[in-house]
Wavefront OBJ file of the C-alpha trace (Angstrom):
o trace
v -3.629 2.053 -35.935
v -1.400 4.392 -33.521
v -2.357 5.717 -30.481
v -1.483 8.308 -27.788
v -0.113 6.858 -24.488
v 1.527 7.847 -21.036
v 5.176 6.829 -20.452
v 5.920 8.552 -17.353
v 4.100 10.111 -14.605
v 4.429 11.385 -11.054
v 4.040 8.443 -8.100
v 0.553 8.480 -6.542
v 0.014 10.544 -3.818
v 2.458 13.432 -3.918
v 2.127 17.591 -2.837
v 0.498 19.332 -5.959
v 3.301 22.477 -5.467
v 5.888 20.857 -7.593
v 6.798 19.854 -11.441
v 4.160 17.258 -12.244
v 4.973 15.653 -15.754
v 3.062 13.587 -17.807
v 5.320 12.612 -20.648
v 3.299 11.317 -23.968
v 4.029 9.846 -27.135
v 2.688 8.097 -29.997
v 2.453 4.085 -30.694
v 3.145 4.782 -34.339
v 3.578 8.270 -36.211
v 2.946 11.116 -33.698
v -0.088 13.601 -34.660
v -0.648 16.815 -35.094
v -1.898 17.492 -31.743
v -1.868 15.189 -28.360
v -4.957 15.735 -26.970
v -5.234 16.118 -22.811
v -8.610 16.179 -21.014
v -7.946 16.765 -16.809
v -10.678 15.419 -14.777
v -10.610 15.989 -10.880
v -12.544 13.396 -8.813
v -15.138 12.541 -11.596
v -15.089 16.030 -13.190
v -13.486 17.649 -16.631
v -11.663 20.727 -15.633
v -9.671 21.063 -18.710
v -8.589 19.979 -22.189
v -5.433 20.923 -23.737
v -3.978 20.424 -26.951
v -0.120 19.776 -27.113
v 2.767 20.161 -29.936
v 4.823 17.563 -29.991
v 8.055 18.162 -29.758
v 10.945 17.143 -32.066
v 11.327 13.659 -30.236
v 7.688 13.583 -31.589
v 6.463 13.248 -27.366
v 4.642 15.771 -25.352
v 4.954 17.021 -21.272
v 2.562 18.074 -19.565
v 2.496 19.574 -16.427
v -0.667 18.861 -14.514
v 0.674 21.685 -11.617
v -0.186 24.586 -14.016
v -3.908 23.158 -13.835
v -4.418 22.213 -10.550
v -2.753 25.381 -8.957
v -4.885 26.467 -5.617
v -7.367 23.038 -5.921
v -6.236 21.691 -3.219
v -6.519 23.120 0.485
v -5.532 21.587 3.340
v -8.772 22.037 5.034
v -9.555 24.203 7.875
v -13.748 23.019 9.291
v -14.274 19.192 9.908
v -15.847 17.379 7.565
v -19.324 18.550 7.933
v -18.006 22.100 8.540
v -19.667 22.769 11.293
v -16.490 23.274 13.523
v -13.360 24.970 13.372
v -10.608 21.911 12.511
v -8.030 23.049 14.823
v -11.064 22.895 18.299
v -12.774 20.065 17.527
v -12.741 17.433 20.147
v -15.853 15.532 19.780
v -13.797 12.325 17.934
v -10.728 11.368 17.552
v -10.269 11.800 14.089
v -11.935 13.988 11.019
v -11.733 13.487 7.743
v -11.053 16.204 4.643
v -13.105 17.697 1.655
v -10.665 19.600 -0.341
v -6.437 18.337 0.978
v -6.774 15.662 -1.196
v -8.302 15.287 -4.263
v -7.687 12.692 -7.407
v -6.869 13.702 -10.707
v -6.876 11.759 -14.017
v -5.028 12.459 -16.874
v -6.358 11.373 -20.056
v -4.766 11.499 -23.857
v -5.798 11.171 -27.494
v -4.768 12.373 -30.978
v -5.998 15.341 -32.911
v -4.818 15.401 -37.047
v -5.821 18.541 -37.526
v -9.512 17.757 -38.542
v -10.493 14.741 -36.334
v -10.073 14.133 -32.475
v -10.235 10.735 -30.946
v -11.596 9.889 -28.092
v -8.891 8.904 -24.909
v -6.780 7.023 -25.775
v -4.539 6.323 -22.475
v -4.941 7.636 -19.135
v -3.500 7.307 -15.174
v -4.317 8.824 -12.120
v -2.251 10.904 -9.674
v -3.634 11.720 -6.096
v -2.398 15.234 -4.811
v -2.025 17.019 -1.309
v -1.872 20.666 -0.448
v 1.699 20.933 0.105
v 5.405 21.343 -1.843
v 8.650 20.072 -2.824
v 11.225 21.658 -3.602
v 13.580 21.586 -6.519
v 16.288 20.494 -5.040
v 14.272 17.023 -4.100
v 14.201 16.671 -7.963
v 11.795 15.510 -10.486
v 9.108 13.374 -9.260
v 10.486 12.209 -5.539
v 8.958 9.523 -3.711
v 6.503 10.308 -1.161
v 6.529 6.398 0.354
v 7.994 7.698 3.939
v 4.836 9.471 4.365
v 2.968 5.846 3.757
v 2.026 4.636 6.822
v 3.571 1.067 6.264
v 6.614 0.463 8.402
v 7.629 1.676 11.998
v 10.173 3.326 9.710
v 8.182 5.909 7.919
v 7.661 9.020 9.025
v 3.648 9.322 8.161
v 2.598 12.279 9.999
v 1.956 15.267 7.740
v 4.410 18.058 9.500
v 7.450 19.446 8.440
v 8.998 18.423 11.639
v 11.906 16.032 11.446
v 11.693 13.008 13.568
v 15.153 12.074 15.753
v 15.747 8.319 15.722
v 11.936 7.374 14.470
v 10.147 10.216 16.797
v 8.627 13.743 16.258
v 8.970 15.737 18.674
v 6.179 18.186 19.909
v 6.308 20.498 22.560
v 2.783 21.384 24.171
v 0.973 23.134 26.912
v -1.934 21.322 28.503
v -4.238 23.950 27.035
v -2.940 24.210 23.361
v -5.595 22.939 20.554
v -3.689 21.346 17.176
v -4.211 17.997 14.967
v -1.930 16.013 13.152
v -2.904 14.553 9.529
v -2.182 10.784 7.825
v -2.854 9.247 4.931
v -5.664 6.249 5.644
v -5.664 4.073 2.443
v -4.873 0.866 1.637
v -5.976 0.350 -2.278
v -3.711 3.060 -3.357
v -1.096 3.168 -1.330
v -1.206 0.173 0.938
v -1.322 0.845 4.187
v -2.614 -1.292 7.181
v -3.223 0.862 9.827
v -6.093 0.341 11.816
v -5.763 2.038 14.856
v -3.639 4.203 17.060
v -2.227 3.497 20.328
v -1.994 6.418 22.720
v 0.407 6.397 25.703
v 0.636 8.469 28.851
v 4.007 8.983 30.301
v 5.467 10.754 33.662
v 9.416 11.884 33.959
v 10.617 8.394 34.798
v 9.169 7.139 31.478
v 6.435 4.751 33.910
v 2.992 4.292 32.005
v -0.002 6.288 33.246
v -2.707 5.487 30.792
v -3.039 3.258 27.437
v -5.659 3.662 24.882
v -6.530 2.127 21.877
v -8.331 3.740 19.063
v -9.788 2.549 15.949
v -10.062 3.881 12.552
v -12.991 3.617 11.385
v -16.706 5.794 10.995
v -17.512 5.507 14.542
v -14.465 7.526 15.618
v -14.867 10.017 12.503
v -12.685 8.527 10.014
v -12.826 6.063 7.158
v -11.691 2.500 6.583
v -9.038 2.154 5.035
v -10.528 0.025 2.417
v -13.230 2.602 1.702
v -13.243 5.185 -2.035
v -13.750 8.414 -1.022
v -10.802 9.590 -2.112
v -11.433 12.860 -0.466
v -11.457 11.171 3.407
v -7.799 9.177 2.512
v -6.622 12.371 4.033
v -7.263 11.803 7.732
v -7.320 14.194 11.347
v -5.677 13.004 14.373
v -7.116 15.711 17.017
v -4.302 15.222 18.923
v -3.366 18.151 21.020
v -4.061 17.945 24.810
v -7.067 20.187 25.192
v -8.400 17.999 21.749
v -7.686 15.164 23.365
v -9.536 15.750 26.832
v -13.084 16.147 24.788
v -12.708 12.501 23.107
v -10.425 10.366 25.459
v -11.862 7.863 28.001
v -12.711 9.371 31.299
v -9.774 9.799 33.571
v -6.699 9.175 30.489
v -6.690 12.376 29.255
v -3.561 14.499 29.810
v -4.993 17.307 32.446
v -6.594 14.082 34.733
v -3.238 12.978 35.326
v -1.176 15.705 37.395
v 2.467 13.778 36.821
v 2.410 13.685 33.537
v 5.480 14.613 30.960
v 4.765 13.383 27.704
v 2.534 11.181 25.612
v 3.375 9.007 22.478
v 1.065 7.844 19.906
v 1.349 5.436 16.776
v 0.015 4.330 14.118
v -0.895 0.237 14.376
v -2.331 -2.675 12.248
v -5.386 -4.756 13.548
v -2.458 -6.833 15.681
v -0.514 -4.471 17.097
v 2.457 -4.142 14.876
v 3.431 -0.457 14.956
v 2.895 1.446 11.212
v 4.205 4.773 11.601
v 7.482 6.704 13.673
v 5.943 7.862 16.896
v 4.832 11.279 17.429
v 5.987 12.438 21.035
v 4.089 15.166 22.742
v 6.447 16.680 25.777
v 4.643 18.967 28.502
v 5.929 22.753 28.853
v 4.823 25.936 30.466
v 3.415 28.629 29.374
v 3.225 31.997 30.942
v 0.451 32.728 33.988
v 0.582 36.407 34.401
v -0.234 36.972 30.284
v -2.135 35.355 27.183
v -0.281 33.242 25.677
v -0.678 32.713 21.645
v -0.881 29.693 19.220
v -0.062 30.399 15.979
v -1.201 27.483 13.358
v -0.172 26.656 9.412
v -0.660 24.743 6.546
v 2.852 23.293 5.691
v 4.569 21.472 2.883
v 3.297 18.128 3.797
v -0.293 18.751 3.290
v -1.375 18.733 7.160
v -0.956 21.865 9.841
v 1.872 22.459 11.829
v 1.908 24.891 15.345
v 4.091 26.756 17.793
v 3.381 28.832 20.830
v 4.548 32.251 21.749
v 4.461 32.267 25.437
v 6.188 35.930 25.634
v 4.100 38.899 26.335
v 2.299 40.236 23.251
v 1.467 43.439 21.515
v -1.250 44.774 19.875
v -1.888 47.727 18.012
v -4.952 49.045 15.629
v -4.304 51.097 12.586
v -6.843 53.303 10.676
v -7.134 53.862 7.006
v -9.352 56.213 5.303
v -9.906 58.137 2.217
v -10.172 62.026 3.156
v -11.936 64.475 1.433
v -13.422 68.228 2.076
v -16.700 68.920 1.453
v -18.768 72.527 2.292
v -19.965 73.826 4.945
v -23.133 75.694 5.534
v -26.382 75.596 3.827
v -25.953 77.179 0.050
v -30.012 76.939 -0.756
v -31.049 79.163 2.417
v -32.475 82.204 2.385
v -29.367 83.244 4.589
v -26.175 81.586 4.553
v -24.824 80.336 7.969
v -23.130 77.762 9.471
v -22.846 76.119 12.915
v -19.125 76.511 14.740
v -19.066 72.333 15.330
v -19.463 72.153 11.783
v -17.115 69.665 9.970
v -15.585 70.655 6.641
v -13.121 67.058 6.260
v -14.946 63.977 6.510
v -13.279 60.346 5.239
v -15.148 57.588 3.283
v -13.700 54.054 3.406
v -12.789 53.943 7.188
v -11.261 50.629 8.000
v -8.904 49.335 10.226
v -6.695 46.847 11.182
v -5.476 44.747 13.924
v -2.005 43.700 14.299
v -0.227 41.948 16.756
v 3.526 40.926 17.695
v 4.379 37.838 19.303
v 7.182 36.824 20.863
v 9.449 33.819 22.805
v 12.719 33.933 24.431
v 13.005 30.316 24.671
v 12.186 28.327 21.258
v 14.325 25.562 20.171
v 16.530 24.931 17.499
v 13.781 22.170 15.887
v 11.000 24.989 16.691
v 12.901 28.227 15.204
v 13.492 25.786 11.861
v 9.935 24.821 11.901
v 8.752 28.155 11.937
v 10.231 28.984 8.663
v 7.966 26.976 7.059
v 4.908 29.843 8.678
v 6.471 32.255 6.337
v 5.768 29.997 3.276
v 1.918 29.028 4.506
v -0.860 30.455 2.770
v -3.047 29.875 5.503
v -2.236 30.995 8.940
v -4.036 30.863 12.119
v -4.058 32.542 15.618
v -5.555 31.751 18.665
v -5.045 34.094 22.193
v -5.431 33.001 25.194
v -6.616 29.255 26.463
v -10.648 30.082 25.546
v -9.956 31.907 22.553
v -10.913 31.475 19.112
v -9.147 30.673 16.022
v -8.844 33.664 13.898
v -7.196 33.827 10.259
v -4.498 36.309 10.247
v -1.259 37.075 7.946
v 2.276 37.183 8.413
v 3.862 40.705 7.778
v 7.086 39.423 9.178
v 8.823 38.791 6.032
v 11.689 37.826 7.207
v 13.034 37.533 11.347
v 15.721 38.018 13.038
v 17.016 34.965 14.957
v 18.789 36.382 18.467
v 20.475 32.829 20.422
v 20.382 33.292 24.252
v 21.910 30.070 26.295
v 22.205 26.754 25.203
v 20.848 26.372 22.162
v 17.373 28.493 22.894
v 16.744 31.571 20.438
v 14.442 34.327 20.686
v 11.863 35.457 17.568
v 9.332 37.526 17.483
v 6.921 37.962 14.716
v 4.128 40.044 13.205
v 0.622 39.583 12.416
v -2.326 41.369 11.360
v -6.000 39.885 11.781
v -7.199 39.095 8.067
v -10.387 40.212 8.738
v -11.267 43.877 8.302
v -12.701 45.814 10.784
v -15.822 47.944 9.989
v -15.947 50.605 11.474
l 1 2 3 4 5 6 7 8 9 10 11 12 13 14 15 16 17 18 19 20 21 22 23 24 25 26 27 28 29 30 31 32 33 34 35 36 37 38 39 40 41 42 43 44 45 46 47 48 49 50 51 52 53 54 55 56 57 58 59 60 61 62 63 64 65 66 67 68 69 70 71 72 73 74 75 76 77 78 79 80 81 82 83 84 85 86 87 88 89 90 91 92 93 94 95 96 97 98 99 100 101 102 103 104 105 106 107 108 109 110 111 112 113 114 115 116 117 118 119 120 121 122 123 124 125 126 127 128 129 130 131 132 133 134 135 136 137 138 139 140 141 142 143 144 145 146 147 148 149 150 151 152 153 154 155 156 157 158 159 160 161 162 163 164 165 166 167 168 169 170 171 172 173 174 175 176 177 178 179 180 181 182 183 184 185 186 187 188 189 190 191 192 193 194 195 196 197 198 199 200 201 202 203 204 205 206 207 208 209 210 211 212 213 214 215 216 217 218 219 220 221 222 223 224 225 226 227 228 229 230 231 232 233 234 235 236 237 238 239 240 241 242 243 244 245 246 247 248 249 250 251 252 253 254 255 256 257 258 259 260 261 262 263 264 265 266 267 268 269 270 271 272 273 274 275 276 277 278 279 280 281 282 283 284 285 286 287 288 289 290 291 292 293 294 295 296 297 298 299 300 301 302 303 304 305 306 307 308 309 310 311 312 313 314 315 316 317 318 319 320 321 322 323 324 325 326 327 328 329 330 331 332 333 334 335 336 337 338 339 340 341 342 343 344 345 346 347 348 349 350 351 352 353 354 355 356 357 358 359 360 361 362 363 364 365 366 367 368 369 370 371 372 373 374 375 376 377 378 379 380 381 382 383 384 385 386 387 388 389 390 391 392 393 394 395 396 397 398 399 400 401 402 403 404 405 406 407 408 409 410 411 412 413 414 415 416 417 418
């Protein structure tokens, strides 16, 4: 007797944004129908009944279903903190950037279904590739396997095995992994943390492992949900879970800290991730502005020029009449107001702006104008607020040697009453 079957898939933990094909066919005569239930972490979502086509197979694209499942997160796991602040542990662990989705497959004759018949799992992030990466590309270099790979969720580009990050001593961030080794083998078990000064001399060393204790998982354990892992680690994130005395702000000369991804011996299992000390400004606010990106973690930058904000009304208008029609007189006092508006609300938007980014900064920040999900934070003790980006587009104005000078536009995407 035939049955239904998968011959090609996507790899196993990939961004959900892109072409994901299941191709099916038949063991014998194909059917009427191929039948397609969709089940995300334990759950039916869908069932779908496929033509096939005149090589008697089926695709199906499991991106049409799962479109807007999956969300990089934005609380900790027991969402009872803002991701971006939290400082308690070193790591947190997701609920909804990475779920797992099975595909199952049967016949249908036109009168009778069978049960599944053949089915495989793909794990997907919150992120996207593009077309030009083609159908299906690998997603290994984010693996944390190899001093090799990448691994760090950001759309940053490392330069000879390191990311570079720019940071003030006050800015608040994470960086995301992948912690799993059943799916996609990794054996990294802890991360090593190193303080630098100028000369490149050691200040402080500190080992940290993954596990429950410091708010992750193994990486042997199933919840597929917490493979997608938190490294809180931005300087002010890093002074709230650190040993006493290693943190960045306890050590006055320092320039830069490194940290890595490691197995149980040592042996390094990721590029490094390189955080370099800058200024900000001291006579202003300065603003971090924070986004989902394409790899299925957050990215940041800071605007450290002066910024601008500005509050817009918007009402609906409408004239009404004056004076009291029922009384035995008609009159009317002279503060009496004939337009009145319904509907009042306004808005808060702000500009921000830097004379002095980069030319791996201004390239990162074109991935803020594909983000879904954008954060802003003012000031050193302010909180993080959900805004949008009206800047559509910016204009990119290069000053002296190799530094360029953006501004952009927000508004606060939450409405004020008023």
């Amino acid at each position: 007797m035939s049955s239904a079957q998968i011959d090609s898939k996507p790899t196993l933990i990939v961004p959900s944004n892109q072409p994901l094909i299941f191709t099916i066919s038949d063991t014998g005569t194909a059917p009427d129908r191929f039948v397609v239930w969709v089940d995300e972490d334990g759950t039916q979502i869908g069932k779908f009944y496929l033509t096939p086509n005149t090589n008697n197979k089926a695709h199906f694209n499991l991106a049409e279903v799962v479109r807007d499942r999956v969300k990089v997160d934005d609380k900790i796991r027991d969402e009872s903190a803002t991701l971006l602040s939290y400082d308690t542990k070193p790591f947190t662990t997701g609920r909804n950037g990475l779920k797992k989705y099975q595909v199952e497959v049967g016949q249908f004759s036109g009168s009778t279904e069978s049960s599944p018949q053949d089915s495989d799992v793909v794990y997907l992030l919150d992120g996207a590739e593009q077309l030009s990466s083609g159908l299906h590309p690998s997603y290994a270099n984010y693996y944390p396997t190899h001093p090799s790979k990448k691994t760090w969720l950001t759309d940053l580009e490392p330069v000879n095995d390191i990311i570079n990050v720019n940071v003030r001593q006050e800015d608040e961030g994470c960086i995301a992994f992948l912690n799993d080794i059943n799916i996609i083998g990794s054996v990294a078990a802890q991360i090593e943390y190193k303080l630098y000064d100028a000369s490149g001399s050691v200040l402080q060393t500190e080992y940290d492992t993954i596990n429950s204790a410091n708010g992750a998982q193994l990486p042997n354990a199933s919840d597929n949900n917490q493979k997608l892992t938190y490294l809180m680690a931005y300087p002010a994130n890093i002074k709230g879970w650190i040993s006493a005395g290693k943190a960045p702000e306890d050590n006055a000369t320092w320039s830069y800290y490194d940290i890595e991804l490691q197995s149980g011996s040592g042996s390094q299992m990721s590029n490094i991730i390189r955080f370099h000390k800058v200024c900000g400004a001291v006579k202003h606010d300065n603003t971090q502005l924070a986004w989902t990106n394409t790899r299925g973690g957050w990215d940041s930058l800071t605007f450290t020029g002066r910024s601008s904000e500005t509050e817009t009304t918007q009402s609906k208008p409408y004239q009404k009449q004056i004076g009291d029609w029922n009384a035995s007189t008609y009159t009317f006092l002279p503060q009496a107001r004939e337009m009145e508006s319904y509907q009042r609300t306004n808005a808060i938007k702000h500009k921000l702006n830097r004379i002095d980014f980069s030319f791996a900064e201004m390239e990162l920040l074109r991935y803020a104008l594909r983000s879904d999900n954008v954060m802003m934070r003012i000031g050193d003790s302010g909180a993080w607020q959900p805004v949008t980006l009206d800047t559509k587009s910016y204009k990119v104005n290069q000053t002296a040697s190799r530094m360029f000078n953006i501004s952009v536009d927000v508004t606060l995407a939450q409405v004020v009453k008023c």
